[in-house]
N, CA, C and O atoms as CSV, one atom per row, in Angstrom:
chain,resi,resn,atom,element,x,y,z
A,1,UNK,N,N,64.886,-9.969,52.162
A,1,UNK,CA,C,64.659,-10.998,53.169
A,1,UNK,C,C,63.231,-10.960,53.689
A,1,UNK,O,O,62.684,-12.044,53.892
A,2,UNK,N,N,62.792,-10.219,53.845
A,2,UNK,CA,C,61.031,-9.555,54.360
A,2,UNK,C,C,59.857,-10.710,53.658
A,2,UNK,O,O,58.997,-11.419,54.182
A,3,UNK,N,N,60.431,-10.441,51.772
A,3,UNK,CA,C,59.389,-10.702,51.313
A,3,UNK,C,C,58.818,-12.351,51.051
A,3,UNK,O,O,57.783,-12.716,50.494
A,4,UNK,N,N,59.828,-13.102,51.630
A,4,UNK,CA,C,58.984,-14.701,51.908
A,4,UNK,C,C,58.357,-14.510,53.144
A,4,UNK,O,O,57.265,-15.041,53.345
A,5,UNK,N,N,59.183,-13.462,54.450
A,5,UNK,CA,C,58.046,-14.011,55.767
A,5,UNK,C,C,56.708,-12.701,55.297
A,5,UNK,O,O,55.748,-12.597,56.061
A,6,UNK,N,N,56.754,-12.111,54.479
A,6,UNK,CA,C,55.343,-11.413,54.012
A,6,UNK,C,C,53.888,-12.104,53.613
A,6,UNK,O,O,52.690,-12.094,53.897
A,7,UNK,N,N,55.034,-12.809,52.608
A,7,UNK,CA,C,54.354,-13.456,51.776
A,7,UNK,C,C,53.493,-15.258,52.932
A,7,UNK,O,O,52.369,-15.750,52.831
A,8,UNK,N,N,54.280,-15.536,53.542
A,8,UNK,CA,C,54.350,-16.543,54.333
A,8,UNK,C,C,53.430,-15.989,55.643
A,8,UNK,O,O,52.586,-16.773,56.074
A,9,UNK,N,N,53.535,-14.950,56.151
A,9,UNK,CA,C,52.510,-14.107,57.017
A,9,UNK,C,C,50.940,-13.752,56.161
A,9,UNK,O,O,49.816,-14.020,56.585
A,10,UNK,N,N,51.182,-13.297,55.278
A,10,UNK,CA,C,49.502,-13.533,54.292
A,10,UNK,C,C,48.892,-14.925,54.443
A,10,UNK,O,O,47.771,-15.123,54.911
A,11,UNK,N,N,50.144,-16.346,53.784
A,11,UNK,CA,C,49.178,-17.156,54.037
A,11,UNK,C,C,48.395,-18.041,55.073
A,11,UNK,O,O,47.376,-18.731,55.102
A,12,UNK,N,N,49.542,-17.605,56.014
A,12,UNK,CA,C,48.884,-17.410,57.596
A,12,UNK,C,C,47.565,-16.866,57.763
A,12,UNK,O,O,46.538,-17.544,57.762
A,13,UNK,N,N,47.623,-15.665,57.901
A,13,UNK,CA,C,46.511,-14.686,57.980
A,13,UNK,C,C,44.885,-15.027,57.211
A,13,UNK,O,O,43.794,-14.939,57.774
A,14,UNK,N,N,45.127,-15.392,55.915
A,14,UNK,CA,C,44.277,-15.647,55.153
A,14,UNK,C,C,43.807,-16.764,55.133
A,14,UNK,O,O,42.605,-16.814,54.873
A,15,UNK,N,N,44.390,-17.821,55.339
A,15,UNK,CA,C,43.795,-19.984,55.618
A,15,UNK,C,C,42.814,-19.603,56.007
A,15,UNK,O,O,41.834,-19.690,55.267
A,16,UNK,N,N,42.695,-19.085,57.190
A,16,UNK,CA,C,41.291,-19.647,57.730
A,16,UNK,C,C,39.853,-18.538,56.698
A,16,UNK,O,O,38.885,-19.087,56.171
A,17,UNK,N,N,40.005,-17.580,56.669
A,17,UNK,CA,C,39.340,-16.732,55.584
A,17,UNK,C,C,38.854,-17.965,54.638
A,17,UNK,O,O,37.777,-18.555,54.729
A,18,UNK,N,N,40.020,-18.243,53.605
A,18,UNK,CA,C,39.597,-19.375,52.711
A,18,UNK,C,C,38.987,-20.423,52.769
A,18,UNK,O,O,38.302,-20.842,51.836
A,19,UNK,N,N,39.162,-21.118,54.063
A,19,UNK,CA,C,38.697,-21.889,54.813
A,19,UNK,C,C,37.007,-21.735,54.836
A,19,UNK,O,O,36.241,-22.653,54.542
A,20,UNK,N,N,36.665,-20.609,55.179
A,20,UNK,CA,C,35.695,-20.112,55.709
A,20,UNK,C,C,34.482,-20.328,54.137
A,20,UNK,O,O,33.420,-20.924,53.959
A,21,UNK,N,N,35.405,-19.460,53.264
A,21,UNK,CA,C,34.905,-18.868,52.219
A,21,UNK,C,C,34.537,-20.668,51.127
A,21,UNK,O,O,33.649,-20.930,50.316
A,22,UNK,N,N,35.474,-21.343,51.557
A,22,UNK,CA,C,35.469,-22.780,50.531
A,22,UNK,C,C,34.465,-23.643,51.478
A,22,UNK,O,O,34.311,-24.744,50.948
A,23,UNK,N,N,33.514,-23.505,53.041
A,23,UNK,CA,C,32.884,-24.094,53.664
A,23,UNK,C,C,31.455,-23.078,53.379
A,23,UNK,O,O,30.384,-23.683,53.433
A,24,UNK,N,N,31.410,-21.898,53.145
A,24,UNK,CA,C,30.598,-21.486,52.665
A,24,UNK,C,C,29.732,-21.840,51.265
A,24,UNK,O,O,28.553,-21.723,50.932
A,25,UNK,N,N,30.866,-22.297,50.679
A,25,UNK,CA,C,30.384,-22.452,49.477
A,25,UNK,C,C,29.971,-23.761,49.086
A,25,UNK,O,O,29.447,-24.038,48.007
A,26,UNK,N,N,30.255,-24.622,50.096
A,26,UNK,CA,C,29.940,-26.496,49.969
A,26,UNK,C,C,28.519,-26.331,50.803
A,26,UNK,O,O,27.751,-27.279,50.636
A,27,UNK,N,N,28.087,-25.364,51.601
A,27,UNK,CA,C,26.863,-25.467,52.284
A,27,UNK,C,C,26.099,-24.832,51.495
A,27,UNK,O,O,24.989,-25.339,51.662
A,28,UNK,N,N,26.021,-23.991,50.701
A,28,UNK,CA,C,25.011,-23.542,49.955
A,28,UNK,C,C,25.195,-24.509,48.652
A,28,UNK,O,O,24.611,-24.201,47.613
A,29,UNK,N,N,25.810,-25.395,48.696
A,29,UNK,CA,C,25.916,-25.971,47.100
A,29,UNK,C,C,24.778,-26.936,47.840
A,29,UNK,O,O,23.607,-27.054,47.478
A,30,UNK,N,N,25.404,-27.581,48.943
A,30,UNK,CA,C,24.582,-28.463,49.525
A,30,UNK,C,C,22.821,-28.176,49.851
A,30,UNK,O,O,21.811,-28.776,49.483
A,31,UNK,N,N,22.998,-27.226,50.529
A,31,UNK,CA,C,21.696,-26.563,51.159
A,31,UNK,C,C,20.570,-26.294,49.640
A,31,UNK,O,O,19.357,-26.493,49.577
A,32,UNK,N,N,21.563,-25.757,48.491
A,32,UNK,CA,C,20.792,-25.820,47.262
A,32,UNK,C,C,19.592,-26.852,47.066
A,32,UNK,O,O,18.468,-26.509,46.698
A,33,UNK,N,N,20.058,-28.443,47.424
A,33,UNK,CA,C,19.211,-29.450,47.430
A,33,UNK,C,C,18.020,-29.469,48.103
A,33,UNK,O,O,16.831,-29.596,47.811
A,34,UNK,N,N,18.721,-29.297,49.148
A,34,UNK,CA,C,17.536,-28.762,50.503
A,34,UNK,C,C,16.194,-27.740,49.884
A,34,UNK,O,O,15.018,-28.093,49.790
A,35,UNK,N,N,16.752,-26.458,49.529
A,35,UNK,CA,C,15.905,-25.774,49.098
A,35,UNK,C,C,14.774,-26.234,48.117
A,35,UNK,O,O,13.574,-26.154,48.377
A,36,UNK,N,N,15.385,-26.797,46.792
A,36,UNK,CA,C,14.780,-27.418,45.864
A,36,UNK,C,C,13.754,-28.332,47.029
A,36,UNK,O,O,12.772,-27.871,47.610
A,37,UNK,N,N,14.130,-29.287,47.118
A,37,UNK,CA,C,12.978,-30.322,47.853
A,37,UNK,C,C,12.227,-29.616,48.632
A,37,UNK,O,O,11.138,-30.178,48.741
A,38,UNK,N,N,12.305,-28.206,49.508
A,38,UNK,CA,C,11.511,-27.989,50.126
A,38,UNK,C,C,9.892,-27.099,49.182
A,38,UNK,O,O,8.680,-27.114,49.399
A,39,UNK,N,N,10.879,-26.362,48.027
A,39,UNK,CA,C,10.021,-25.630,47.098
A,39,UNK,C,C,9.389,-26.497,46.529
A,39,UNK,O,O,8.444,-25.962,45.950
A,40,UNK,N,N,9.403,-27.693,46.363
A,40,UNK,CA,C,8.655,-29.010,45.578
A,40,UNK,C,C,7.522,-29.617,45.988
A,40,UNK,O,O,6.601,-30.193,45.409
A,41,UNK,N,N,7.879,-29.280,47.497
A,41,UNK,CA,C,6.734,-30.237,48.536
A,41,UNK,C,C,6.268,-28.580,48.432
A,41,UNK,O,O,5.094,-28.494,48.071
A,42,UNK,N,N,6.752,-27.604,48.606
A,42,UNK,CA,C,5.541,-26.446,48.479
A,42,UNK,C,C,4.520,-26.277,47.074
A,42,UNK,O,O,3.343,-25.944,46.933
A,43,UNK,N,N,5.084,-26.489,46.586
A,43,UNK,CA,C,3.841,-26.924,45.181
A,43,UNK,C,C,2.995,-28.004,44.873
A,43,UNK,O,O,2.023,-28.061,44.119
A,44,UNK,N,N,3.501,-28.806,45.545
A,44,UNK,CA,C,2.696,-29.961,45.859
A,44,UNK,C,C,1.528,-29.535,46.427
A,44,UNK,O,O,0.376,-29.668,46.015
A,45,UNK,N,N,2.077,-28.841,47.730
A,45,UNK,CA,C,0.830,-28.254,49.380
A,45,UNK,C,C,0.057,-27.389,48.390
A,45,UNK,O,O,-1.114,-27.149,48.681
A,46,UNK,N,N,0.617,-26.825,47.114
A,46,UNK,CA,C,-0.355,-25.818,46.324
A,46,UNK,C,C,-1.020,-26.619,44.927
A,46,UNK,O,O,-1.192,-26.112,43.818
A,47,UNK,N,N,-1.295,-27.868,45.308
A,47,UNK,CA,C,-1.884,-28.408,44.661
A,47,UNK,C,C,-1.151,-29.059,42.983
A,47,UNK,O,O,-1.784,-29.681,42.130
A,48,UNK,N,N,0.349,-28.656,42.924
A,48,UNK,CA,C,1.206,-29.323,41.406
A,48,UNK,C,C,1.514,-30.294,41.729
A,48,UNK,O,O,2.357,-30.372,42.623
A,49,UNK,N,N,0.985,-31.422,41.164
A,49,UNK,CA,C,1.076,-33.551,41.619
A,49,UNK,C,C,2.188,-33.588,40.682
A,49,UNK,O,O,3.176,-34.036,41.265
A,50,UNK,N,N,2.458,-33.268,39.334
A,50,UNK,CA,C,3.774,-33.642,38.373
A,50,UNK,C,C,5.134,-33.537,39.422
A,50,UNK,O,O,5.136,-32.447,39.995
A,51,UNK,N,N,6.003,-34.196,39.711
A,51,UNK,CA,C,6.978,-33.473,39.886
A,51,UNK,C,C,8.018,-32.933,38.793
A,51,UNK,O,O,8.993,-32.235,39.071
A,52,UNK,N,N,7.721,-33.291,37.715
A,52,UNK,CA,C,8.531,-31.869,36.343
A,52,UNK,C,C,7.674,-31.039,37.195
A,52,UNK,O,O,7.713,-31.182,38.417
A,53,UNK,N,N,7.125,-30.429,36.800
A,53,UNK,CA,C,6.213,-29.482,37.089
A,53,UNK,C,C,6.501,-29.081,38.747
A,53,UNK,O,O,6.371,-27.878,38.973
A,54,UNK,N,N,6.857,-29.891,39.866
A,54,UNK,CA,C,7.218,-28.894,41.028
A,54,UNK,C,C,8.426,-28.723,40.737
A,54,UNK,O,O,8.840,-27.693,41.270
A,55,UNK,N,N,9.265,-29.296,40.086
A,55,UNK,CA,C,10.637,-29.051,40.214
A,55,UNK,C,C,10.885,-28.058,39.018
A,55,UNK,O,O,11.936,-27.426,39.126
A,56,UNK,N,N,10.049,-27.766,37.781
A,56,UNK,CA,C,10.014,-26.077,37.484
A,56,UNK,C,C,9.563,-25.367,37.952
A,56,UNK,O,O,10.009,-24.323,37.477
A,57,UNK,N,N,8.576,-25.067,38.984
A,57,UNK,CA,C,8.281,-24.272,40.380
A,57,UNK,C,C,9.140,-24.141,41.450
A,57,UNK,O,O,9.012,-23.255,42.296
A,58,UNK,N,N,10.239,-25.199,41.461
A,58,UNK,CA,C,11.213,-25.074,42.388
A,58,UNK,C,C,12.348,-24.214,41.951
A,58,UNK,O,O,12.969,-23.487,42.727
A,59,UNK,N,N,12.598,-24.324,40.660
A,59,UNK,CA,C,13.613,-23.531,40.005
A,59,UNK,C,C,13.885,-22.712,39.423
A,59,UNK,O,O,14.979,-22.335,39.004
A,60,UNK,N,N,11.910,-21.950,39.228
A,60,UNK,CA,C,12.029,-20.545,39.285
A,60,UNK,C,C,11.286,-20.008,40.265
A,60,UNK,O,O,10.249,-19.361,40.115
A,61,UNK,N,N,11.855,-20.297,41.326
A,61,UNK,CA,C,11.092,-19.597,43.010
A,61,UNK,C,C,12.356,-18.526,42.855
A,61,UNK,O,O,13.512,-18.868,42.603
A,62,UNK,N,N,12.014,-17.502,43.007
A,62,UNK,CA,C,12.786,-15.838,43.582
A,62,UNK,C,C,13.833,-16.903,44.652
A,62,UNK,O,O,15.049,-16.988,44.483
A,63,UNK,N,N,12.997,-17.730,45.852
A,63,UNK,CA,C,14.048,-18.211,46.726
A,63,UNK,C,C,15.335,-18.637,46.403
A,63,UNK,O,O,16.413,-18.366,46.931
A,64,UNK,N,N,15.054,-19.349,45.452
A,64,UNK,CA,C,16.281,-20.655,44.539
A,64,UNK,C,C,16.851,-19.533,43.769
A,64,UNK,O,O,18.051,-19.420,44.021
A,65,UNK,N,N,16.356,-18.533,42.794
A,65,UNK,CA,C,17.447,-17.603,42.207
A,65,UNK,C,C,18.301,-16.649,43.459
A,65,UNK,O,O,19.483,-16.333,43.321
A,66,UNK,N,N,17.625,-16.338,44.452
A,66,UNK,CA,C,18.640,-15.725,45.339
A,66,UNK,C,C,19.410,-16.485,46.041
A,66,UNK,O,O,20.378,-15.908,46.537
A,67,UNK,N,N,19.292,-17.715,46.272
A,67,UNK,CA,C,20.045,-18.904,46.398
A,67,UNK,C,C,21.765,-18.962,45.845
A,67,UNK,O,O,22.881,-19.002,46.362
A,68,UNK,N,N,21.176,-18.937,44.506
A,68,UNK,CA,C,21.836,-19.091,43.535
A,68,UNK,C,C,23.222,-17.969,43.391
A,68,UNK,O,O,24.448,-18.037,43.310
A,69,UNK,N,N,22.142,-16.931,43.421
A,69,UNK,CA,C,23.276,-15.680,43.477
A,69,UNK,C,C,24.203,-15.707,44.761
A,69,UNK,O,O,25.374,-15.351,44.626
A,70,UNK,N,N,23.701,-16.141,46.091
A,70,UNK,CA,C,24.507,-16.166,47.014
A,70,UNK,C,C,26.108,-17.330,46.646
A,70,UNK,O,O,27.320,-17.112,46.628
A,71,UNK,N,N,25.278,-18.506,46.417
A,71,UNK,CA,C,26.355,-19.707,45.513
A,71,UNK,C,C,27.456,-18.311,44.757
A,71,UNK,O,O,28.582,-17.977,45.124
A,72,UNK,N,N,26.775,-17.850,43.842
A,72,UNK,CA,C,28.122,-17.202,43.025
A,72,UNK,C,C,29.058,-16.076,43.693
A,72,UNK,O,O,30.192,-15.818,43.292
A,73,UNK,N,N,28.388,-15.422,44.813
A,73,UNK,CA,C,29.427,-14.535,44.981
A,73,UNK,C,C,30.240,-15.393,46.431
A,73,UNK,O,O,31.150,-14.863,47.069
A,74,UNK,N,N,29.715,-16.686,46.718
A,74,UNK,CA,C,30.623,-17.709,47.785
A,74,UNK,C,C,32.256,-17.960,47.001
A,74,UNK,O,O,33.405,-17.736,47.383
A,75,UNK,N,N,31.537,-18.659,45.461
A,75,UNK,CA,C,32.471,-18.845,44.633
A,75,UNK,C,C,33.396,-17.930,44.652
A,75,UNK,O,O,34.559,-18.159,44.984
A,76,UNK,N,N,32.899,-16.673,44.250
A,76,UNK,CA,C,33.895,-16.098,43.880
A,76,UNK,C,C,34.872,-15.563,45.113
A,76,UNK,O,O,36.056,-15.504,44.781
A,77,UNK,N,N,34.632,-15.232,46.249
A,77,UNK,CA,C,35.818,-15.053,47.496
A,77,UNK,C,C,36.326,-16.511,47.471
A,77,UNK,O,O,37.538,-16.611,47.663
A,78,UNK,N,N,35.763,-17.471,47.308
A,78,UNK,CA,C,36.511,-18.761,47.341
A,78,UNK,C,C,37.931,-18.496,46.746
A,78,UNK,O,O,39.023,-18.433,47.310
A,79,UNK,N,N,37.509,-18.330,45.157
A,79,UNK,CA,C,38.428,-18.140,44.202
A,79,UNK,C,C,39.533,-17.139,44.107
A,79,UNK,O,O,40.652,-17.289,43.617
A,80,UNK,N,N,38.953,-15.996,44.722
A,80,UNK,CA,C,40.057,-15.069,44.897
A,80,UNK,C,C,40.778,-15.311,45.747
A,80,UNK,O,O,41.963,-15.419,45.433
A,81,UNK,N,N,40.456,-15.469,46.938
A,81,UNK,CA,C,41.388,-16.330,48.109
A,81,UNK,C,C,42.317,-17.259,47.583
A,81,UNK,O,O,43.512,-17.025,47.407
A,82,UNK,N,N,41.817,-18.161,47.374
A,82,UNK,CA,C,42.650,-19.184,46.768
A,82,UNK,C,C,44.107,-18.814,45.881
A,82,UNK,O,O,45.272,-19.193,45.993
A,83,UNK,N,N,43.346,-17.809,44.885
A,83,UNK,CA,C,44.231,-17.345,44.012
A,83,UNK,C,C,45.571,-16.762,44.879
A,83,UNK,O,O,46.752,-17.110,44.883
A,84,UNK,N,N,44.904,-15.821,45.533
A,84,UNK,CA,C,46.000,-14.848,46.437
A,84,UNK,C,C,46.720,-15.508,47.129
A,84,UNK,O,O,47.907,-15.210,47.266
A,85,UNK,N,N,46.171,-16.545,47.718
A,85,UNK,CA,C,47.236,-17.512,48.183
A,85,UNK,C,C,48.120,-18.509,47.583
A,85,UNK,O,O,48.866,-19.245,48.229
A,86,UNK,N,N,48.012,-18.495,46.475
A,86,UNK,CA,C,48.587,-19.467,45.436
A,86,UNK,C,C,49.908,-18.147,44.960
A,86,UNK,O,O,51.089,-18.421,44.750
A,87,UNK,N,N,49.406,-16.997,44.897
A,87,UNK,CA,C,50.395,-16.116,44.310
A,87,UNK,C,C,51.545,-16.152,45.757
A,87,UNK,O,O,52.766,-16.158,45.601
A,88,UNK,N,N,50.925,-16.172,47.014
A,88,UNK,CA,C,51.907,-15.878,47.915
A,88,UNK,C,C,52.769,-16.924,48.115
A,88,UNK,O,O,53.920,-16.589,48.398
A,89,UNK,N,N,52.504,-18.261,48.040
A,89,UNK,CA,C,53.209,-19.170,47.852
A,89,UNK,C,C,54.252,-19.201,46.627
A,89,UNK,O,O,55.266,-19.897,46.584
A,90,UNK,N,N,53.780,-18.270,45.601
A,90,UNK,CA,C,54.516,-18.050,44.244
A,90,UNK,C,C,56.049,-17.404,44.696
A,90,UNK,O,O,57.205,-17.561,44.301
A,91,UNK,N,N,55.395,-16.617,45.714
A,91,UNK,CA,C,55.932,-15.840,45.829
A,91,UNK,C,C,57.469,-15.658,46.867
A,91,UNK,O,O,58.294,-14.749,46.963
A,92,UNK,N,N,57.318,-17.092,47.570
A,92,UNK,CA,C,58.286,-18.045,48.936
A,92,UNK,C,C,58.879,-18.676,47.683
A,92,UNK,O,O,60.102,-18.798,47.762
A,93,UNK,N,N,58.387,-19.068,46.651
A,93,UNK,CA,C,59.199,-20.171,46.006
A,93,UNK,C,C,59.879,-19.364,45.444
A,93,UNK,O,O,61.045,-19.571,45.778
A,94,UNK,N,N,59.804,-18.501,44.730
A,94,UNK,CA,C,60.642,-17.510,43.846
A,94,UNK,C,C,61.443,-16.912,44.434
A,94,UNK,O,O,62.392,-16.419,43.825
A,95,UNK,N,N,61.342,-16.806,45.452
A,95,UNK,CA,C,62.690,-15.752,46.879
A,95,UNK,C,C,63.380,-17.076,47.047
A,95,UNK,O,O,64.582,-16.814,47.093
A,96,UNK,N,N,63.203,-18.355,47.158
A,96,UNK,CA,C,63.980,-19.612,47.549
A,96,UNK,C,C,64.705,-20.006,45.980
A,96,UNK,O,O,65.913,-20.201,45.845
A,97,UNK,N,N,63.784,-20.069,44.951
A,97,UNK,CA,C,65.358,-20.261,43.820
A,97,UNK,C,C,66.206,-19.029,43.799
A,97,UNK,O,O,67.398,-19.169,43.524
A,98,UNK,N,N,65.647,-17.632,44.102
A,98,UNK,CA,C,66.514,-16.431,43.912
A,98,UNK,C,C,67.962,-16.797,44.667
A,98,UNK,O,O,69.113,-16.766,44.230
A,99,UNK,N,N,67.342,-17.214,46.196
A,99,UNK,CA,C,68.556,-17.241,46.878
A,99,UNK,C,C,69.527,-18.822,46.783
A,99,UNK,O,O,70.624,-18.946,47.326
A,100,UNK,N,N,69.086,-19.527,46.269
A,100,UNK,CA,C,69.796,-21.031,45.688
A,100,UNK,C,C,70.608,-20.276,44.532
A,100,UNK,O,O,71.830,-20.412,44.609
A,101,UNK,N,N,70.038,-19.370,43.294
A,101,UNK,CA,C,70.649,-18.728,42.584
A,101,UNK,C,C,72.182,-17.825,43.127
A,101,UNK,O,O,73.313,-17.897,42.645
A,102,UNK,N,N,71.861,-17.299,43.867
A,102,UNK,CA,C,72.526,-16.495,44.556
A,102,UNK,C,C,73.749,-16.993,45.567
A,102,UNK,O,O,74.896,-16.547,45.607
A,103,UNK,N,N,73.361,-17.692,46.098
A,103,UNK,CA,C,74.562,-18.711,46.190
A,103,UNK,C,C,75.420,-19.237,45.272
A,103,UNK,O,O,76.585,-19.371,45.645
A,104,UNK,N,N,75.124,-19.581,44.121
A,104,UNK,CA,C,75.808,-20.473,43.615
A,104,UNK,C,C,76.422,-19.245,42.552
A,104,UNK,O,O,77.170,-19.512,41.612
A,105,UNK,N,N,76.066,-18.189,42.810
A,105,UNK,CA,C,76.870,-17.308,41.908
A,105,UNK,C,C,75.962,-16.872,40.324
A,105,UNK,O,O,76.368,-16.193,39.382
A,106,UNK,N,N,74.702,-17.527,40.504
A,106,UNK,CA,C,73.700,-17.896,38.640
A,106,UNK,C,C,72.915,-15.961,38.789
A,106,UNK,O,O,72.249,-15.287,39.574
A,107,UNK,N,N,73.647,-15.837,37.340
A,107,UNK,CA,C,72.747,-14.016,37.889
A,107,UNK,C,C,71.154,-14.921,37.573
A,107,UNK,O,O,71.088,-16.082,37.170
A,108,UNK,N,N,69.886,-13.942,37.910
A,108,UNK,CA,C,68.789,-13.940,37.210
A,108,UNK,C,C,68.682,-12.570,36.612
A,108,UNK,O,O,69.275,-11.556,36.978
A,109,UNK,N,N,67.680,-12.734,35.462
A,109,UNK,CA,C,66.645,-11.664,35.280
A,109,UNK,C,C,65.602,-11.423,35.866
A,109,UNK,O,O,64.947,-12.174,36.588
A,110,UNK,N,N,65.337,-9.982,35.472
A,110,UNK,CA,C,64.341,-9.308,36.441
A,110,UNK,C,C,63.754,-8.684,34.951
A,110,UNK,O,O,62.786,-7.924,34.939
C-alpha cells in the first residue's frame, strides 16, 4: 500500500526541482542568442566588419563554449528528472492495475 503514496510523494517533492531544472535550461538556450550577438558586436568594437567572420569569433569565444557546457549539464538534470518522474508515475500505474488485478481474482507475474 506505501508504494503509490511513495512513489506519488517523489513526484510531489521533485515538480518543482524539474520545473526549475526545464526553466534553466530554456534560459540558457535562450540567453545562448544573447551571448552570440553580444560576442559579434565585440568583434566588430575589435575591428571584424564580415559578420561570417564575427559570428566565427562568436562561436569560438571560451565564453560561448562555457555557455555551452552549462546548456549540457541543464539538459541533463532536466532529463534525469523527468525520467525519475516518469518512472514514479510508472510506478502508481502499476500498483493500480496490480490492485484492479487483484480484485478481480487475475494472478500477475512478478
Amino acid at each position: 500500500m506505501k508504494a503509490p503514496y511513495k512513489a506519488i510523494e517523489y513526484i510531489i517533492e521533485n515538480a518543482p526541482k524539474f520545473a526549475e531544472a526545464k526553466a534553466q535550461r530554456i534560459y540558457l538556450e535562450e540567453f545562448r542568442k544573447t551571448k552570440k550577438a553580444l560576442l559579434m558586436k565585440d568583434a566588430l568594437a575589435r575591428g571584424i566588419d564580415s559578420a561570417v567572420a564575427q559570428e566565427r569569433e562568436a562561436y569560438a569565444h571560451i565564453e560561448y563554449a562555457d555557455l555551452l557546457k552549462g546548456l549540457m549539464i541543464a539538459i541533463e538534470k532536466e532529463e534525469t528528472l523527468k525520467w525519475m518522474l516518469t518512472a514514479a508515475q510508472m510506478k502508481a500505474d502499476i500498483w493500480r492495475s496490480e490492485q484492479a488485478s487483484e480484485r478481480l481474482g487475475v494472478k500477475t507475474t512478478e
